[in-house]
Backbone as CSV, one residue per row, in Angstrom:
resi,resn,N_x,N_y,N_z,CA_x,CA_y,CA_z,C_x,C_y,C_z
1,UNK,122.810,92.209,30.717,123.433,90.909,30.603,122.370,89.852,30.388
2,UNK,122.432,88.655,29.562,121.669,87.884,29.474,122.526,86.143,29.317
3,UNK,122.144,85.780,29.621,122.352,84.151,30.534,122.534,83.128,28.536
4,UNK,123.439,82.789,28.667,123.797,82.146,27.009,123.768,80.562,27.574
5,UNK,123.236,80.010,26.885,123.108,78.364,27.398,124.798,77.714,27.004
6,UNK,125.261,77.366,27.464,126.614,75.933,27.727,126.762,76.022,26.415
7,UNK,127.579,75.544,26.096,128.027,74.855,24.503,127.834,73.651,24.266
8,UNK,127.468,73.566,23.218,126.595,72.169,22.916,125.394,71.588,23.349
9,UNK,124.214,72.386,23.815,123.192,72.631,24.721,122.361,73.186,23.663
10,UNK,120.828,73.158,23.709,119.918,73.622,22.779,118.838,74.375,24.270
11,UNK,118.212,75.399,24.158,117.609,75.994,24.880,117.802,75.257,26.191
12,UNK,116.226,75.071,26.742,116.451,74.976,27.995,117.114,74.021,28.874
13,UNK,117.692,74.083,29.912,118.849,72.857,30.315,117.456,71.934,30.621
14,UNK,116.007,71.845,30.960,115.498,71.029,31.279,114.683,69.760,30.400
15,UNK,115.029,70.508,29.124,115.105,69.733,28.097,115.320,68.719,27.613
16,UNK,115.228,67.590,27.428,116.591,66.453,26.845,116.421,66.255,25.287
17,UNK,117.160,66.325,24.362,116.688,66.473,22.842,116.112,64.851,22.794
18,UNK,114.957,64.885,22.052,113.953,64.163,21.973,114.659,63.029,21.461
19,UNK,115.658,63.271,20.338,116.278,61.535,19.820,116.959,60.963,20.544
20,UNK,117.738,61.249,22.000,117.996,60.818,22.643,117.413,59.854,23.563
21,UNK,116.086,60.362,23.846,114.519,59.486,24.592,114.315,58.708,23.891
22,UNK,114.503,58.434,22.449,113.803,57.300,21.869,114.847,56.547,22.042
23,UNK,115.923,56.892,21.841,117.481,55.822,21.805,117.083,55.030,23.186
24,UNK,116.798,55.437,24.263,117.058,55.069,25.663,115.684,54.011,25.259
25,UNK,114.370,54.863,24.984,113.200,53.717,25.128,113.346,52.444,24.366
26,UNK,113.863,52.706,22.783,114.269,51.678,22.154,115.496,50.745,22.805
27,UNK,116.343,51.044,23.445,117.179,49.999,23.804,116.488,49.595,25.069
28,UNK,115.689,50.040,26.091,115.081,49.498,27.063,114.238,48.133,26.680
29,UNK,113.081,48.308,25.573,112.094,47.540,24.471,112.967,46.523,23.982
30,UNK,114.019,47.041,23.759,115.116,45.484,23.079,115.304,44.529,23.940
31,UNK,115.934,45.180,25.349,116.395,44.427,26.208,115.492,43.833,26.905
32,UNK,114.082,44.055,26.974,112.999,43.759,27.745,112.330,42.378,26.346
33,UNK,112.089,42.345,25.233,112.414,41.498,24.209,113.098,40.199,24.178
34,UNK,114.683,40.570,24.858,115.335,39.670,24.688,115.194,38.730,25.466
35,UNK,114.768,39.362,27.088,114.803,38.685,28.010,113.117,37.887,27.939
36,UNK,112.289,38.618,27.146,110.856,37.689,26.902,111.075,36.531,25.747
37,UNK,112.001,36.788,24.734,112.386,35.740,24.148,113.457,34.067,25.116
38,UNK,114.310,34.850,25.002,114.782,34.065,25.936,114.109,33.135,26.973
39,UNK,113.507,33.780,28.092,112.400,32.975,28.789,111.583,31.869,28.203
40,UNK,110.827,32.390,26.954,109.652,31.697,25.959,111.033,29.945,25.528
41,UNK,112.216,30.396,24.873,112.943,29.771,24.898,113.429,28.864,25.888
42,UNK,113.666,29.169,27.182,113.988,27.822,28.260,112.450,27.246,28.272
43,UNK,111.644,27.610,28.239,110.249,27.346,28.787,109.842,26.018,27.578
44,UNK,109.933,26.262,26.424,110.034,25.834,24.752,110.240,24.442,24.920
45,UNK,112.363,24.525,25.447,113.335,23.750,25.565,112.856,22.505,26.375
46,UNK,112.434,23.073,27.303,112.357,22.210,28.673,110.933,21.495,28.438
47,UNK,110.157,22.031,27.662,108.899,21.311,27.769,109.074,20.058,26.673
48,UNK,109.617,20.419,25.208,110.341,19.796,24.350,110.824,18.248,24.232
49,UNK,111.794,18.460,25.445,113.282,17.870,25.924,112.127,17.048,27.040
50,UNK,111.246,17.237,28.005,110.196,16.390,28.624,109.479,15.506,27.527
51,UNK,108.991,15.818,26.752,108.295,14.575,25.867,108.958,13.973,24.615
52,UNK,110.045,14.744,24.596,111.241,13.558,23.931,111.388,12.208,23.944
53,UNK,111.239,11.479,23.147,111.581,10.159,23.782,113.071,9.236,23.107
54,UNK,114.188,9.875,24.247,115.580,9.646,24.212,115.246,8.831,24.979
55,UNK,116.738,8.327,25.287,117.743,7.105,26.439,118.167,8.628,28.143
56,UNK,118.131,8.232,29.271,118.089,8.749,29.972,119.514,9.377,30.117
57,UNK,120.557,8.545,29.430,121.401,9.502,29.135,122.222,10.630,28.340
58,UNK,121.398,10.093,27.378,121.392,11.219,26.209,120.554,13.011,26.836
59,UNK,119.286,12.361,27.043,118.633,13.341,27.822,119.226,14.134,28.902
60,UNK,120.293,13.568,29.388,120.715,14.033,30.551,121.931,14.975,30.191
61,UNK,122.570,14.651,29.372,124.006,15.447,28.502,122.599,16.422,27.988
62,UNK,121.949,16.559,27.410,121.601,17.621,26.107,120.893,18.718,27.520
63,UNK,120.408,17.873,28.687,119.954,19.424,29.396,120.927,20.028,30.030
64,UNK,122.156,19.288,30.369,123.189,19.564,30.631,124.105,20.654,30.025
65,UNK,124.107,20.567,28.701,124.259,21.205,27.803,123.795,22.748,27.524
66,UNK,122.563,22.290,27.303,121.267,23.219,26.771,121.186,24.421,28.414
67,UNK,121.475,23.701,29.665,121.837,24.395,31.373,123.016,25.237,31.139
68,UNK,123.874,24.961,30.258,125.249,26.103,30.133,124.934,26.995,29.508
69,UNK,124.497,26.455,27.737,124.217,27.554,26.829,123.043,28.718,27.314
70,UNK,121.921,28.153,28.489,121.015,29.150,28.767,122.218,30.080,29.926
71,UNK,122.823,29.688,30.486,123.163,30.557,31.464,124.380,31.344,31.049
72,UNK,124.497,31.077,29.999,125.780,32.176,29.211,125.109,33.009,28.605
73,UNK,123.741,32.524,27.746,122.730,33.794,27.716,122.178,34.694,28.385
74,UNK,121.792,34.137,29.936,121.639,35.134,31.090,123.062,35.927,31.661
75,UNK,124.380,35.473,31.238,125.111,36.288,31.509,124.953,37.430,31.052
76,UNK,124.910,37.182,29.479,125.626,38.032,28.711,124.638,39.156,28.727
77,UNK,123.482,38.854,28.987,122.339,39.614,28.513,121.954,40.673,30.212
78,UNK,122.554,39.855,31.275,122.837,40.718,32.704,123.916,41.571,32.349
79,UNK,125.257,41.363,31.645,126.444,42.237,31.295,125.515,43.479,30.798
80,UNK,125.031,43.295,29.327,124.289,44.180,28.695,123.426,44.709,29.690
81,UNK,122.797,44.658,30.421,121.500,45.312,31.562,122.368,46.180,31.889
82,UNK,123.433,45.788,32.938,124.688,46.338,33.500,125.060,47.442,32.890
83,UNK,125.770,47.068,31.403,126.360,48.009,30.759,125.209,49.767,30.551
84,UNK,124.253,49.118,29.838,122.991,49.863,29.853,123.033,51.640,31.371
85,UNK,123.129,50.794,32.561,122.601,51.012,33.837,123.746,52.181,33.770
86,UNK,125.036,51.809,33.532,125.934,52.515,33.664,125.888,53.696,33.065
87,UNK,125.781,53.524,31.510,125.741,54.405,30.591,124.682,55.832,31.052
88,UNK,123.469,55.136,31.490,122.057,56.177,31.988,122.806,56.768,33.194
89,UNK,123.273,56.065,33.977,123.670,56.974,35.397,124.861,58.023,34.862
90,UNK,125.698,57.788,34.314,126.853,58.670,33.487,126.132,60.012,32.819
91,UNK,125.456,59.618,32.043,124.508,60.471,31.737,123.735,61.256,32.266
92,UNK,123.009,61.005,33.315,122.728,61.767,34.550,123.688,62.477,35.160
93,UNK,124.607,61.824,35.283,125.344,62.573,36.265,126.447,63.935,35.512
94,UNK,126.227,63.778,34.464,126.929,64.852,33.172,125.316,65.794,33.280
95,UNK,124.364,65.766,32.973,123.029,66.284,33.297,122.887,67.201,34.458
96,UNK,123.427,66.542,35.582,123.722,67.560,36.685,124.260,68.418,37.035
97,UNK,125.530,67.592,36.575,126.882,68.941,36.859,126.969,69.511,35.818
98,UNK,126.268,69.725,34.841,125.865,71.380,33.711,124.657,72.129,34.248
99,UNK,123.725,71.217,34.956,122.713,71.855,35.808,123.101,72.421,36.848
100,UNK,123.969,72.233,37.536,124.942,72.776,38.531,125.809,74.313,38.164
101,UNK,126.575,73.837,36.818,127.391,74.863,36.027,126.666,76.096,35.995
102,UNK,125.184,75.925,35.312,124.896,77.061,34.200,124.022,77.242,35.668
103,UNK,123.636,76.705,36.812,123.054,77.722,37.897,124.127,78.315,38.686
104,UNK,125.293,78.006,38.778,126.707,78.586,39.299,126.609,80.152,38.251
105,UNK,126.858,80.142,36.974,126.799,81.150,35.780,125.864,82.547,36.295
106,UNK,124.426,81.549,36.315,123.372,82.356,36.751,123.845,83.402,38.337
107,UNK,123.933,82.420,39.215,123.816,83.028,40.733,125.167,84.195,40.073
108,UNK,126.285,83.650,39.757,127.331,84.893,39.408,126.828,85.788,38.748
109,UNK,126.182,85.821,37.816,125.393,86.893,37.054,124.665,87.869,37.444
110,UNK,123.729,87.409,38.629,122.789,88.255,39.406,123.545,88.905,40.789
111,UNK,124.451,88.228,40.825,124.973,89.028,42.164,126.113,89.757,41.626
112,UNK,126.507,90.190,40.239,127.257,90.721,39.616,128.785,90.482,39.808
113,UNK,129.062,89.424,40.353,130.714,88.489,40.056,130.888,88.798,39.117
């Protein structure tokens, strides 16, 4: 008898097919990007919007403003982190319970179940 890997599985379960690692590193690099852009951006804004020379209330609406639009960007871009976090743990946890499966397979195999 010899031990046949899962379906849809390429040799060893300890494996992970390599285009999958880049998918994960590349969207990590994006999201780590966005959030260095972003930053560079309030940092930009705010220094900007200081040597402006508006009326104190004009100035006061546009950071007002410019205070929403940044924090709908930190939403959206925490959603995305979020979403991200989920996806990897799902993934793991499908990772396991075939690591689980095909050593269930095994132990039945050797003790002749």
């Amino acid at each position: 008898m010899s031990l046949t890997p899962l379906p849809g599985r390429r040799g060893n379960m300890a494996e992970q097919p390599e285009d999958s690692t880049v998918t994960e590193e590349s969207r990590d690099e994006s999201v780590s990007r966005l959030a260095w852009f972003l930053t560079g951006a309030i940092i930009g804004a705010t220094v900007a919007i200081l040597y402006a020379p508006k009326a104190g209330k004009d100035t006061r609406k546009y950071l007002s403003d410019r205070a929403h639009a940044g924090k709908d960007a930190v939403t959206d871009t925490t959603t995305d982190i979020v979403e991200s976090g989920r996806e990897m743990f799902e993934r793991g946890r499908k990772m396991v319970d075939d690591a689980a499966a095909l050593f269930d397979r095994a132990r039945k195999m050797v003790q002749g179940d």
